[in-house]
MIDOSE-1310 file (N, C-alpha, C; in nm, 2 decimals, decimal comma, always signed):
residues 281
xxxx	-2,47/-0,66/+1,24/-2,41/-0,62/+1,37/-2,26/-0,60/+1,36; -2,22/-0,49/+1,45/-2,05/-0,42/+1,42/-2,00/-0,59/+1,52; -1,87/-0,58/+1,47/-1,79/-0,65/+1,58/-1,67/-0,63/+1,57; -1,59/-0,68/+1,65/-1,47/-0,62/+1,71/-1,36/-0,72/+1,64
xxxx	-1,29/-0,61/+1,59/-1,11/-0,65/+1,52/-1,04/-0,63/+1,57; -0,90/-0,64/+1,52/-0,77/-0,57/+1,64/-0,68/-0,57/+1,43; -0,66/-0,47/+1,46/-0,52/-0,44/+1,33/-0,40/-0,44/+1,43; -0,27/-0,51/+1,37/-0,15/-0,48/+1,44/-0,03/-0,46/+1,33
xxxx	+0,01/-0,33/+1,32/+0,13/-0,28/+1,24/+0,29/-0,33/+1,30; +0,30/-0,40/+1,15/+0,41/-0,41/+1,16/+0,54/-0,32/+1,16; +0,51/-0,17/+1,08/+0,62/-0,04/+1,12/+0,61/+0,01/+1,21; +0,50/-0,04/+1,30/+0,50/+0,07/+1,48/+0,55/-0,04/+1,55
xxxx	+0,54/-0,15/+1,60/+0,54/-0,23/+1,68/+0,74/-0,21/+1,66; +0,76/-0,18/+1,77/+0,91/-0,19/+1,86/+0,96/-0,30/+1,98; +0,89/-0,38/+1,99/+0,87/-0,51/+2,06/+0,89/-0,48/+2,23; +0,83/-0,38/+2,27/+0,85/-0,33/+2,37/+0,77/-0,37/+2,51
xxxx	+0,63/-0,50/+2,43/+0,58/-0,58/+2,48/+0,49/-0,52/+2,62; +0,46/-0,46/+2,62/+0,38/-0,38/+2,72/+0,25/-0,38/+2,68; +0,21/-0,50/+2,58/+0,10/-0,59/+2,53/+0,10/-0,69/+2,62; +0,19/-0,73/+2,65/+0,21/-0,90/+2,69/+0,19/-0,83/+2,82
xxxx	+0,24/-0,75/+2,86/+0,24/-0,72/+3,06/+0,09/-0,67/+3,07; +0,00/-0,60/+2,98/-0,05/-0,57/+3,00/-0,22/-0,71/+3,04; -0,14/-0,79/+2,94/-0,23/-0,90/+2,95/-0,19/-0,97/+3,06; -0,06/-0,97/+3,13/-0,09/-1,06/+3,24/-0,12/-0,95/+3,35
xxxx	-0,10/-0,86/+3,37/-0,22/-0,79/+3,46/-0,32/-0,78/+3,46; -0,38/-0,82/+3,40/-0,54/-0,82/+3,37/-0,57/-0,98/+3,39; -0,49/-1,07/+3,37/-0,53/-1,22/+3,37/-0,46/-1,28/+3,47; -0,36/-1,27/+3,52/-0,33/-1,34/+3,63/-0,34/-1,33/+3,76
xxxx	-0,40/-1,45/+3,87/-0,44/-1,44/+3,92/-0,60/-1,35/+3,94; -0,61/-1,32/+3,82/-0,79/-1,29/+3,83/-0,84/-1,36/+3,76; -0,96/-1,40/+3,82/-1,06/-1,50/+3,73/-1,20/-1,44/+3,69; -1,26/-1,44/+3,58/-1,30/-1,37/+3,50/-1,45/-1,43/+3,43
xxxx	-1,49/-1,51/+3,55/-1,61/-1,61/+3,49/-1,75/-1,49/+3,48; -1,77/-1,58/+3,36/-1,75/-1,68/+3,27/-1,70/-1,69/+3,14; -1,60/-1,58/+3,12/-1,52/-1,57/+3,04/-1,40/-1,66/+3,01; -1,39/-1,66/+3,16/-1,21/-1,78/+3,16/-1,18/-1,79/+3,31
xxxx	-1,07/-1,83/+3,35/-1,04/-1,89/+3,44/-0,89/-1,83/+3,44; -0,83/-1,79/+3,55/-0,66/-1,70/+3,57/-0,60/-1,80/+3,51; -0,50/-1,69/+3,40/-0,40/-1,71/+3,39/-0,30/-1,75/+3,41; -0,19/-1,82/+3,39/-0,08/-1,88/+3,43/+0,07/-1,76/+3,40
xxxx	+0,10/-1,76/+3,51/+0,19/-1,67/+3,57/+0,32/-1,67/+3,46; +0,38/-1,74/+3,45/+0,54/-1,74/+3,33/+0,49/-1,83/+3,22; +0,43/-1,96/+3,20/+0,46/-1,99/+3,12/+0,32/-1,95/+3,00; +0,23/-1,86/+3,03/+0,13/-1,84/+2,90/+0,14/-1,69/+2,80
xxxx	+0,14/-1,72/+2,69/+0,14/-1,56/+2,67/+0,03/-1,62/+2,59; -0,08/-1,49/+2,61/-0,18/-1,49/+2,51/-0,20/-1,43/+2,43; -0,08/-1,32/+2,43/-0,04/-1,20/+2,33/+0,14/-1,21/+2,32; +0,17/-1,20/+2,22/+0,32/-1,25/+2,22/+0,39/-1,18/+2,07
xxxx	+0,46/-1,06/+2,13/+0,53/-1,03/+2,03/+0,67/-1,14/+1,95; +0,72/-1,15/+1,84/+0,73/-1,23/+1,81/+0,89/-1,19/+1,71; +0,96/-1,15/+1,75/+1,10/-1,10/+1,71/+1,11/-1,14/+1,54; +1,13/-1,11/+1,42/+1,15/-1,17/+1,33/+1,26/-1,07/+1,24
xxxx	+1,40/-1,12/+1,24/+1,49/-1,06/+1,17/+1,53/-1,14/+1,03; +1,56/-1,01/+0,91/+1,59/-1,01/+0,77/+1,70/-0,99/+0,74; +1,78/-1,01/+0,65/+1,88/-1,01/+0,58/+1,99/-1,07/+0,62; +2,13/-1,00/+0,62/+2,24/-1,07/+0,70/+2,32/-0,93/+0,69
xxxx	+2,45/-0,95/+0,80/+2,54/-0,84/+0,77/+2,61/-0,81/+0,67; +2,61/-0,65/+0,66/+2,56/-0,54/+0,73/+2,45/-0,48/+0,71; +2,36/-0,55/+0,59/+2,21/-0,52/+0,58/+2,13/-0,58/+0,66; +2,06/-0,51/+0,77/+1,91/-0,63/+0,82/+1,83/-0,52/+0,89
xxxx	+1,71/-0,59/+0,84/+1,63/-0,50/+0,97/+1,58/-0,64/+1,05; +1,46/-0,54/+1,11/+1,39/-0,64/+1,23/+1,26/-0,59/+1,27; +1,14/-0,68/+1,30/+1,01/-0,63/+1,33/+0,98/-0,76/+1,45; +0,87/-0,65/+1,49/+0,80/-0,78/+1,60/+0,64/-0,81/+1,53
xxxx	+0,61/-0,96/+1,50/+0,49/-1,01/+1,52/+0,42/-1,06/+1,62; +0,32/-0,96/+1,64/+0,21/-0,96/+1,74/+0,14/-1,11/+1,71; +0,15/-1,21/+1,81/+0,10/-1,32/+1,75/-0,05/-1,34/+1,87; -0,16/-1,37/+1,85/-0,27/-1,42/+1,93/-0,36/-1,45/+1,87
xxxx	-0,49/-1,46/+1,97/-0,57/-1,57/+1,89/-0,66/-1,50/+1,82; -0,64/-1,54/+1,67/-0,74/-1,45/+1,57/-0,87/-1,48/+1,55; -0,94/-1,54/+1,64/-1,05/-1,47/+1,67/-1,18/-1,50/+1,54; -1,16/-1,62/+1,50/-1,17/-1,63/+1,37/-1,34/-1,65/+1,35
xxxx	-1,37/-1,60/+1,20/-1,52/-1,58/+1,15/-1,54/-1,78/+1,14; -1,43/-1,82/+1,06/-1,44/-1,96/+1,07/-1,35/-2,05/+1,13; -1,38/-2,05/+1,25/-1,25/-2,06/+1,36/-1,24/-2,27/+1,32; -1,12/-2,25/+1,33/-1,08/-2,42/+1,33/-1,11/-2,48/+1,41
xxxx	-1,09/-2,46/+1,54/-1,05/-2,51/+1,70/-1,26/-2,51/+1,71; -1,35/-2,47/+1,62/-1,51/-2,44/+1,67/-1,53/-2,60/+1,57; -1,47/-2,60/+1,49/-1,51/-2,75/+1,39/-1,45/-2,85/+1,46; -1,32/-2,85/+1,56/-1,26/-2,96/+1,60/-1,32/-2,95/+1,73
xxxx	-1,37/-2,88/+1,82/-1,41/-2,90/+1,93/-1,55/-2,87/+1,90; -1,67/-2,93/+1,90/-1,80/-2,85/+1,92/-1,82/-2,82/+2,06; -1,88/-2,75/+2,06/-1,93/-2,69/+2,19/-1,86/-2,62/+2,32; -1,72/-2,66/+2,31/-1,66/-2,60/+2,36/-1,60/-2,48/+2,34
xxxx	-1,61/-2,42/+2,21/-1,60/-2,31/+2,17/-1,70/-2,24/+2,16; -1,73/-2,07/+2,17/-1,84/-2,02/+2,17/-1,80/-1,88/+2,05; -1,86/-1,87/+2,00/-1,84/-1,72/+1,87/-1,94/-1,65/+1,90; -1,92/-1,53/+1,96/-2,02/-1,43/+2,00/-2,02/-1,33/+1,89
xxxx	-2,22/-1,31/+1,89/-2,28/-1,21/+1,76/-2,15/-1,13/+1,78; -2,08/-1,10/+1,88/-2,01/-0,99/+1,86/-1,86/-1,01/+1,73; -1,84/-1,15/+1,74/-1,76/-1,19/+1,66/-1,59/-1,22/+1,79; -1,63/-1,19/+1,92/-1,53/-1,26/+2,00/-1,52/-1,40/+2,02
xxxx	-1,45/-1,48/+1,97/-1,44/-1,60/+2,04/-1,39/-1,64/+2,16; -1,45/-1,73/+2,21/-1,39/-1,79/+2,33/-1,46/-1,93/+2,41; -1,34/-1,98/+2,49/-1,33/-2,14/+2,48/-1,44/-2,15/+2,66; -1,57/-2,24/+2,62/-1,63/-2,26/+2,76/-1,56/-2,31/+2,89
xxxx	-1,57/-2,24/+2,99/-1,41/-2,26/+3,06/-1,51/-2,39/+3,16; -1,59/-2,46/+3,13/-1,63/-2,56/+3,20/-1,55/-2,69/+3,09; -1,63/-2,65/+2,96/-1,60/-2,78/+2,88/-1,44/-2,74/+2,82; -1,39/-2,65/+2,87/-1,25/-2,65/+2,86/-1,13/-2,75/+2,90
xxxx	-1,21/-2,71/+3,06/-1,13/-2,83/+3,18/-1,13/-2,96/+3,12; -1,01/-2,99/+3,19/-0,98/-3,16/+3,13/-1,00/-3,19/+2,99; -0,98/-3,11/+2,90/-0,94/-3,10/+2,74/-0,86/-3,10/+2,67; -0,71/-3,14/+2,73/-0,62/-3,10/+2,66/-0,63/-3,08/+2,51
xxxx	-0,68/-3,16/+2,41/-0,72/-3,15/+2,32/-0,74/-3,05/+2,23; -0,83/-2,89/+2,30/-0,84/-2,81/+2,26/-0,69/-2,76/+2,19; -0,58/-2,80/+2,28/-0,50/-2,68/+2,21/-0,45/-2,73/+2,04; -0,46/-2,86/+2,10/-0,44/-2,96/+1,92/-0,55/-2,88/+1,81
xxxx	-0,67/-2,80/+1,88/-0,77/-2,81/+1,74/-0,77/-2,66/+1,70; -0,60/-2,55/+1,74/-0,58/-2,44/+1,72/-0,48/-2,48/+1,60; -0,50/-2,46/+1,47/-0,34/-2,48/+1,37/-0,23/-2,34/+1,41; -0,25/-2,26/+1,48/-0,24/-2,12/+1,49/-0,15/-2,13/+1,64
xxxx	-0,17/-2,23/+1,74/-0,12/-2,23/+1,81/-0,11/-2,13/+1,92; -0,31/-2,06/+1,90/-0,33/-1,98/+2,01/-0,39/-2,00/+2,14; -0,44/-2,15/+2,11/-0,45/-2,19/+2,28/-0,41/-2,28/+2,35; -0,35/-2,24/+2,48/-0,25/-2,31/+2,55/-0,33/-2,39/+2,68
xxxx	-0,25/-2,47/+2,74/-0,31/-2,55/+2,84/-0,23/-2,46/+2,91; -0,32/-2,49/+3,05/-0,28/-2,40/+3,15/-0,27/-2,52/+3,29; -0,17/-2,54/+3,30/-0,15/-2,72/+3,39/-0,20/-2,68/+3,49; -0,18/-2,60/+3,60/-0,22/-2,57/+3,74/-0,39/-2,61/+3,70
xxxx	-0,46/-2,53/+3,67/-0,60/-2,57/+3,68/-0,63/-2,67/+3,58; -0,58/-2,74/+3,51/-0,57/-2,87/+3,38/-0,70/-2,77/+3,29; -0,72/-2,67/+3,22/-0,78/-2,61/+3,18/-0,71/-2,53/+3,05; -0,79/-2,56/+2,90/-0,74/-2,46/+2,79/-0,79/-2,34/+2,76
xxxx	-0,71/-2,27/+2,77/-0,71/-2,12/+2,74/-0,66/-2,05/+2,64; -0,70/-1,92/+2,64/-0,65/-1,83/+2,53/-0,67/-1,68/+2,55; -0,66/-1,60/+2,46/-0,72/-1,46/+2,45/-0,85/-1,50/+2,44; -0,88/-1,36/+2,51/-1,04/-1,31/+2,50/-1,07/-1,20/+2,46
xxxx	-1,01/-1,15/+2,39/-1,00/-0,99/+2,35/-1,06/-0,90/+2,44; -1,06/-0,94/+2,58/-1,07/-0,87/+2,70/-1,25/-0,85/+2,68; -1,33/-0,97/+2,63/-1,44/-0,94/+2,67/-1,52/-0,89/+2,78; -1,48/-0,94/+2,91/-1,54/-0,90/+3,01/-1,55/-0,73/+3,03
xxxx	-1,40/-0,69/+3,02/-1,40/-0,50/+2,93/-1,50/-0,48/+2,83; -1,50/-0,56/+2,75/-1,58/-0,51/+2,64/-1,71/-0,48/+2,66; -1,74/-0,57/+2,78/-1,91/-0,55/+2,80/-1,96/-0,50/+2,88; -1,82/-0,42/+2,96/-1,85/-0,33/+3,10/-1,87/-0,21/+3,01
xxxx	-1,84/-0,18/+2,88/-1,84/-0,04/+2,83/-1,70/+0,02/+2,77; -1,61/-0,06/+2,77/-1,45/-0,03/+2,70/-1,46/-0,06/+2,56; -1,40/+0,03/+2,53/-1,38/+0,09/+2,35/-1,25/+0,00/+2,31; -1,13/-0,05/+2,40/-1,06/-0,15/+2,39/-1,02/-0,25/+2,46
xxxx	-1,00/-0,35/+2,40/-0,91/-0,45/+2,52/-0,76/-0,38/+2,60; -0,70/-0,47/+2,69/-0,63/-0,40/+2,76/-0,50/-0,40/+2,66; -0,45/-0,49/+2,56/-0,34/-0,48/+2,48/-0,34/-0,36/+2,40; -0,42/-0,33/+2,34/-0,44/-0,22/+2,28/-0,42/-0,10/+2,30
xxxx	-0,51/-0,08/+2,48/-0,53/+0,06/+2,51/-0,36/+0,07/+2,58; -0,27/-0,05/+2,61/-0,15/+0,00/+2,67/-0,02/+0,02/+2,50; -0,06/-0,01/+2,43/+0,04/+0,02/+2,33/+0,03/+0,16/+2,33; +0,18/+0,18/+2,34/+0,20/+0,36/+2,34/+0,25/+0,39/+2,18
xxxx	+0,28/+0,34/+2,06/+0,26/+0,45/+1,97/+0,14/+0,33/+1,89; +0,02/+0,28/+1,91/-0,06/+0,24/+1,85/-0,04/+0,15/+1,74; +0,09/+0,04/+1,75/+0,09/-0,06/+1,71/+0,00/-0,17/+1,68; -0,10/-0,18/+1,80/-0,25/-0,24/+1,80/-0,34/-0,13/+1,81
xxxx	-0,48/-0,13/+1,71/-0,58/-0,07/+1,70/-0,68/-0,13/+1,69; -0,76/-0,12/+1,76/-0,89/-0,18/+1,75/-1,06/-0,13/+1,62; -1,12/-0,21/+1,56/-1,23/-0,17/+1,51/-1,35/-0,21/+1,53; -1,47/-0,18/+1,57/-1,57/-0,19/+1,57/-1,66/-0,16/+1,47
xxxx	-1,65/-0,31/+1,37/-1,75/-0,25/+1,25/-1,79/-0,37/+1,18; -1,89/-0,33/+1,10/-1,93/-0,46/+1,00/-1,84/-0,54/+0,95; -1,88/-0,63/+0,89/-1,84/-0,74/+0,81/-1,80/-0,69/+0,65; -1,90/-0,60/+0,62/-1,87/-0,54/+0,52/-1,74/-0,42/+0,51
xxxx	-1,76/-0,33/+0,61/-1,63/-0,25/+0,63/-1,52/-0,27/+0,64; -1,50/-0,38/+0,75/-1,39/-0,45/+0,78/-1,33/-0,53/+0,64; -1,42/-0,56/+0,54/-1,36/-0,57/+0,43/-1,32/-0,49/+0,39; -1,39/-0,39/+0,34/-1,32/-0,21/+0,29/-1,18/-0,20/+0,40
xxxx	-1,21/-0,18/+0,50/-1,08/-0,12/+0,53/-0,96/-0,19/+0,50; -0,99/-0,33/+0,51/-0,87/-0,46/+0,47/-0,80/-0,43/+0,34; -0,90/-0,43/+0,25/-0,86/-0,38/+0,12/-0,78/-0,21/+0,10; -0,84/-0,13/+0,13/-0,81/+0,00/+0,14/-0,62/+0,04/+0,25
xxxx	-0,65/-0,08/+0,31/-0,50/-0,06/+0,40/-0,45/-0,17/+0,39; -0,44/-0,27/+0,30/-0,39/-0,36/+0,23/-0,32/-0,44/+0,37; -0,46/-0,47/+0,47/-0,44/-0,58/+0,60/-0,43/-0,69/+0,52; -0,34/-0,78/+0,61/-0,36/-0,97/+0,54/-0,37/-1,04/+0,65
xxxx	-0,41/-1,12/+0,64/-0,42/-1,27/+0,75/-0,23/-1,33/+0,76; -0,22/-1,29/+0,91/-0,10/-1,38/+0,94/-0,06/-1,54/+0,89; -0,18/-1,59/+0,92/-0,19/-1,78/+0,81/-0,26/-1,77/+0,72; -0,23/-1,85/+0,62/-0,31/-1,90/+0,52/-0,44/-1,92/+0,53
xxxx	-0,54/-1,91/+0,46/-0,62/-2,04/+0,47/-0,84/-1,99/+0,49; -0,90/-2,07/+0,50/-1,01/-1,93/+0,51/-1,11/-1,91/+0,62; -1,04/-1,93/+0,70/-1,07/-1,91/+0,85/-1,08/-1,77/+0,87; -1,10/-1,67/+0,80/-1,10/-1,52/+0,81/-1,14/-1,46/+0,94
xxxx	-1,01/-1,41/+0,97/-0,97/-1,36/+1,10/-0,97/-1,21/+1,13; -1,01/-1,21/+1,26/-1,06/-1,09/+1,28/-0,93/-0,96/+1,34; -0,83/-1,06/+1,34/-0,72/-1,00/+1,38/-0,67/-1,01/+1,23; -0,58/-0,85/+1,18/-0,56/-0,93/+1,07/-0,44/-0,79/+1,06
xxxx	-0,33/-0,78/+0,98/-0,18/-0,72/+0,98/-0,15/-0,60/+0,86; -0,06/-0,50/+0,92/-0,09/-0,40/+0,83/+0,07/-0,43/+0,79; +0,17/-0,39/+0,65/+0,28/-0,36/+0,66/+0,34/-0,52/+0,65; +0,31/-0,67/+0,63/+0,34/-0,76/+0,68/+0,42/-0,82/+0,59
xxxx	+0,49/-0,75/+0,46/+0,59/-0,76/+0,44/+0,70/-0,82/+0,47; +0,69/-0,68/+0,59/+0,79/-0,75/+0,71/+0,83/-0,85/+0,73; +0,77/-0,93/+0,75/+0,72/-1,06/+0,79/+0,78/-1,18/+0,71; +0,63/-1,15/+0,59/+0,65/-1,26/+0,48/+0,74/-1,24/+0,33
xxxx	+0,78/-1,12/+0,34/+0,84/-1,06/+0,18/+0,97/-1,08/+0,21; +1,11/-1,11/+0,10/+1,21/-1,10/+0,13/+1,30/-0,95/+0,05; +1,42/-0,86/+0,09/+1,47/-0,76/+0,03/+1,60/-0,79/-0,06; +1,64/-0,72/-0,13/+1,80/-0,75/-0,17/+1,83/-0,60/-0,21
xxxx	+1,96/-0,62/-0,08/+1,96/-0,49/-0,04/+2,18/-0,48/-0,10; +2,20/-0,35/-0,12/+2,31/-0,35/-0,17/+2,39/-0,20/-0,11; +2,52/-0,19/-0,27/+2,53/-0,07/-0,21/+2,60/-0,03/-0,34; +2,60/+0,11/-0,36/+2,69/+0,18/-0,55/+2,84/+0,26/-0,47
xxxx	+2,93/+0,16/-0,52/+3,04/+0,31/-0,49/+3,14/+0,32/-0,63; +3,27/+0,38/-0,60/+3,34/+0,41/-0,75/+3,45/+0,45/-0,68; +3,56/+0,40/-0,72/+3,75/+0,44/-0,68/+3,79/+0,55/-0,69; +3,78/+0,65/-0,57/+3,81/+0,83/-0,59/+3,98/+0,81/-0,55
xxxx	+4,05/+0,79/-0,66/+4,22/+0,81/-0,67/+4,26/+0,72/-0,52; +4,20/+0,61/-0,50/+4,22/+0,48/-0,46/+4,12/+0,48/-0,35; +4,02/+0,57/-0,33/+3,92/+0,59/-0,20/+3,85/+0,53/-0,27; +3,77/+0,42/-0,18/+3,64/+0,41/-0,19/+3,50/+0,47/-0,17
xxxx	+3,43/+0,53/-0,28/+3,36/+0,64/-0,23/+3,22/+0,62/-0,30; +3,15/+0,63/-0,16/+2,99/+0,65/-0,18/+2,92/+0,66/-0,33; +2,90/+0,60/-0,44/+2,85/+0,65/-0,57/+2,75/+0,72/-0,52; +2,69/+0,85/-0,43/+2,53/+0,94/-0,38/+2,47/+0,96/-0,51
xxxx	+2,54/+0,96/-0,62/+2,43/+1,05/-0,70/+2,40/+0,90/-0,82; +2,38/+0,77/-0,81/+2,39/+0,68/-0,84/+2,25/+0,66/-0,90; +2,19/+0,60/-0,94/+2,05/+0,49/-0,95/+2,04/+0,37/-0,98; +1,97/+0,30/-0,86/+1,92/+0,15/-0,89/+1,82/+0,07/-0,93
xxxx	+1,85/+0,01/-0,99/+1,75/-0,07/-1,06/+1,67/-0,17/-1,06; +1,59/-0,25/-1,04/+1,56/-0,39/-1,06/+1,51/-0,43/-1,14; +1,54/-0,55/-1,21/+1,45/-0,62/-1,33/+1,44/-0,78/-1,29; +1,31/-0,82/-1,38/+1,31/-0,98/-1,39/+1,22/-1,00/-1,48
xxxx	+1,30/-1,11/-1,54/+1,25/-1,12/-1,69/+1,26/-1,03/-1,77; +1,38/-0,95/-1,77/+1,38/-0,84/-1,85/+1,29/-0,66/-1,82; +1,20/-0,69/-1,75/+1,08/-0,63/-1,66/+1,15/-0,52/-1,53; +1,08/-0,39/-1,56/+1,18/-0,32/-1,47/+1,05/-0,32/-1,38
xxxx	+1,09/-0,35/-1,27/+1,03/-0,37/-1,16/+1,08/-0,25/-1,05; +1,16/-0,16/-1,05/+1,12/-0,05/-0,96/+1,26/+0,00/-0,98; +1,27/+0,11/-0,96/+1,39/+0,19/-0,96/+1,42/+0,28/-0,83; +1,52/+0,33/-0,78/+1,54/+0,44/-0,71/+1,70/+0,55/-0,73
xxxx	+1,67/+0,59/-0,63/+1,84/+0,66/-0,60/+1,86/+0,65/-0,48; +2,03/+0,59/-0,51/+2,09/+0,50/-0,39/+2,09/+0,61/-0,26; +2,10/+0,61/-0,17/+2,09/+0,70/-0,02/+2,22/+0,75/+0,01; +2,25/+0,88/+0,10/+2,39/+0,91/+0,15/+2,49/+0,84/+0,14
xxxx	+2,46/+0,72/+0,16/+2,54/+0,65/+0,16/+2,58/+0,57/+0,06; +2,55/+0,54/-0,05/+2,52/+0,48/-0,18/+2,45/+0,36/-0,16; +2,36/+0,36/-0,05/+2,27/+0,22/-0,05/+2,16/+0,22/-0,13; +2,11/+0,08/-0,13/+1,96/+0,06/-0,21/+1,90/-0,04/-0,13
xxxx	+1,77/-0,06/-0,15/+1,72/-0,17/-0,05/+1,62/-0,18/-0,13; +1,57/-0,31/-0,21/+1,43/-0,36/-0,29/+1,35/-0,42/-0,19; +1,25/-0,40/-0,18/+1,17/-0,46/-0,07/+1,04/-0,57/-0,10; +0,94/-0,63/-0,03/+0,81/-0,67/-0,10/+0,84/-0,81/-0,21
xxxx	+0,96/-0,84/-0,18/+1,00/-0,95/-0,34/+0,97/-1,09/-0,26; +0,87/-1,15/-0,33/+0,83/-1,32/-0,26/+0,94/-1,41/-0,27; +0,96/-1,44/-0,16/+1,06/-1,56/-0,15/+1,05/-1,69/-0,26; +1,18/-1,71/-0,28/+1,18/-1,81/-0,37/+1,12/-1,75/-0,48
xxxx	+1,16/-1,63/-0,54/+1,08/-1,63/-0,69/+1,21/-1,59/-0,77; +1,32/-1,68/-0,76/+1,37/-1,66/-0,89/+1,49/-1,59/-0,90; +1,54/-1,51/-1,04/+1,66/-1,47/-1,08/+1,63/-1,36/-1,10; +1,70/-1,22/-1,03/+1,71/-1,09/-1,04/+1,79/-1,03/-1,09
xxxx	+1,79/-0,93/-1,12/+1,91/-0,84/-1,24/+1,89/-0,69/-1,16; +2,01/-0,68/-1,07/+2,06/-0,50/-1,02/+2,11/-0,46/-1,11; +2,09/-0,32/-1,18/+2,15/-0,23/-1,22/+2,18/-0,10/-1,18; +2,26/-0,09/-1,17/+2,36/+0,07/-1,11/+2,36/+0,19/-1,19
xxxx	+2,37/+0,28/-1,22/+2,47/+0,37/-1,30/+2,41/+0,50/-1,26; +2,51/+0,62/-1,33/+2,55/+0,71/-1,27/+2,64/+0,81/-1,37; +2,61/+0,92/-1,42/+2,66/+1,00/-1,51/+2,77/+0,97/-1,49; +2,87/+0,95/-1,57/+2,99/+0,96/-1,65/+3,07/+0,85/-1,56
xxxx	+2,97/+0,73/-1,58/+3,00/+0,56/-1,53/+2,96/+0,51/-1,64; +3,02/+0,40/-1,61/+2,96/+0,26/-1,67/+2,82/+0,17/-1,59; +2,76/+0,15/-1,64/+2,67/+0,09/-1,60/+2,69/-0,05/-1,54; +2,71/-0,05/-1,41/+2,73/-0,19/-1,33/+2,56/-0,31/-1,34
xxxx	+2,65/-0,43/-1,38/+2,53/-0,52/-1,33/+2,54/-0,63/-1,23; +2,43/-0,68/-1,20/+2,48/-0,78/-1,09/+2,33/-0,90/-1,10; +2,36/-1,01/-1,13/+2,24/-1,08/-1,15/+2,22/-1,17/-0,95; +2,11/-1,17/-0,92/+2,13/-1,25/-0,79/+1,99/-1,32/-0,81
xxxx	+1,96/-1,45/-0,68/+1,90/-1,55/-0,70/+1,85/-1,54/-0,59; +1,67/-1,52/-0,58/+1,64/-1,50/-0,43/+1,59/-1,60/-0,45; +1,63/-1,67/-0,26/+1,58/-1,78/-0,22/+1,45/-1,72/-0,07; +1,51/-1,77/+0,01/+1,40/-1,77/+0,14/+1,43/-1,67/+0,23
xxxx	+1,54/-1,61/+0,23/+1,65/-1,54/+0,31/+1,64/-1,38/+0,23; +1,68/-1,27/+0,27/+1,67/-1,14/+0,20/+1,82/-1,13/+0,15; +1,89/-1,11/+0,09/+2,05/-1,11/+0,06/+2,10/-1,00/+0,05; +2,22/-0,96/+0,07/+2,29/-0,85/+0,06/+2,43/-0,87/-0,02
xxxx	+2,39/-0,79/-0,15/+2,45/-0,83/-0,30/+2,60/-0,79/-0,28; +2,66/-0,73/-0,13/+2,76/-0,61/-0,17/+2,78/-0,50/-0,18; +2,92/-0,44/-0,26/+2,96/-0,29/-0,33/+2,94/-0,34/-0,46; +2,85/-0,28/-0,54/+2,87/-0,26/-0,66/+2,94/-0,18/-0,73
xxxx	+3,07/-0,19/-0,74/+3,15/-0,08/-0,83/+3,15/-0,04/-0,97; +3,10/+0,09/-0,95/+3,16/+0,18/-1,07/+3,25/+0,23/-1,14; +3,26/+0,18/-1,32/+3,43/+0,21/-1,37/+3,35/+0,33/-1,43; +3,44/+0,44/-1,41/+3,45/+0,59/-1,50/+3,46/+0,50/-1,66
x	+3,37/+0,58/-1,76/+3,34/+0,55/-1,92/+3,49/+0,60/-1,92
């Protein structure tokens, strides 16, 4: 039987959150039995973009993580609560909003931290991937169908596909662990990878100037691990490098230079090595 995913890209997503509004229009103050019980007005997000910035000045970028409840093939919160969880053939989960009430508990048996108490009605909640939509005839939930450059996408497909496509667009699970999740990230890098990012210039008769026609390097362990040419500006930026792995080696150079090195030490943080200057041979 097909069932329903959600992919969420990390290079589209602009944190413009018109996910999150879209979910409390649809959940607050409407109740949705037997799906769930309304929403809580400010303090619930059950979709929550999630700001996460890299490097330091003047190198950094920034992405938003779409965080909600993944929806999982081996959901945790179904082993720590029996019965009060339900996993539909469809592959939607969701919390029985009878044996919800007076549970606080539930939200302890999410490690993920996707379901929240909702105090006005003393009742635990979460996403529903908008089932009640789903089974009126909707091809998406509401987060999805309001993302305007398709930062969330939805799939309807096997267990087997959904592997293929995982593999084939190189999606990962936001947590560890093998609860395999039906929400799962494209691009997440972002996220979890750290950069060391720099810059090539060389002394034009006391100007500091752009090295543009430069190339950079990376190695470890001797091991050339990716090369480029530095940008207008004489930047470089290494990307995808796992935190905490170790001692790196930049190299620079650039016809009728010397070949600049620079060894750096990535820890947990992305770093920005500098101006690497160029001496004329």
């Amino acid at each position: 039987m097909n069932k329903w995913h959600i992919v969420v890209d990390l290079e589209k997503c602009v944190g413009c959150y018109n996910c999150l509004m879209a979910c409390k229009d649809e959940f607050v103050d409407n109740d949705w039995p037997p799906y769930t019980r309304k929403q809580q007005k400010h303090d619930d997000k059950w979709i929550n973009p999630v700001r996460h910035e890299r490097g330091c000045a003047p190198r950094t970028d920034v992405c938003f993580v779409t965080k909600l409840c993944q929806h999982c093939e081996n959901a945790p919160c179904a082993k720590a609560a029996p019965g009060a969880v339900t996993k539909r053939p469809d592959g939607v989960v969701l919390l029985d909003v009878y044996k919800a009430k007076g549970n606080p508990d539930l939200v302890k048996a999410c490690p993920f931290g996707a379901i929240q108490w909702n105090e006005e009605l003393k009742v635990a909640q979460k996403c529903t991937m908008c089932a009640h939509l789903l089974d009126g005839g909707w091809q998406e939930p509401r987060c999805v169908q309001a993302c305007p450059i398709r930062a969330l996408s939805v799939v309807n497909c096997s267990d087997e596909d959904w592997e293929a496509l995982s593999n084939r667009e190189n999606l990962e699970s936001l947590y560890p662990g093998s609860h395999r999740p039906k929400v799962r990230y494209k691009n997440l890098y972002r996220y979890n990878k750290c950069f060391i990012a720099g810059a090539a210039a060389y002394d034009d008769h006391g100007t500091e100037t752009a090295a543009t026609n430069a190339r950079a390097t990376i190695k470890k362990d001797g091991v050339m691990l990716e090369t480029m040419y530095v940008d207008f500006l004489g930047e470089f930026k290494f990307d995808k490098l796992p935190p905490d792995s170790g001692v790196y080696t930049i190299e620079v150079d650039m016809p009728g230079f010397k070949k600049a090195v620079q060894e750096v030490e990535l820890g947990k943080d992305s770093p920005d090595i500098g101006v690497m200057m160029l001496e004329r041979d």
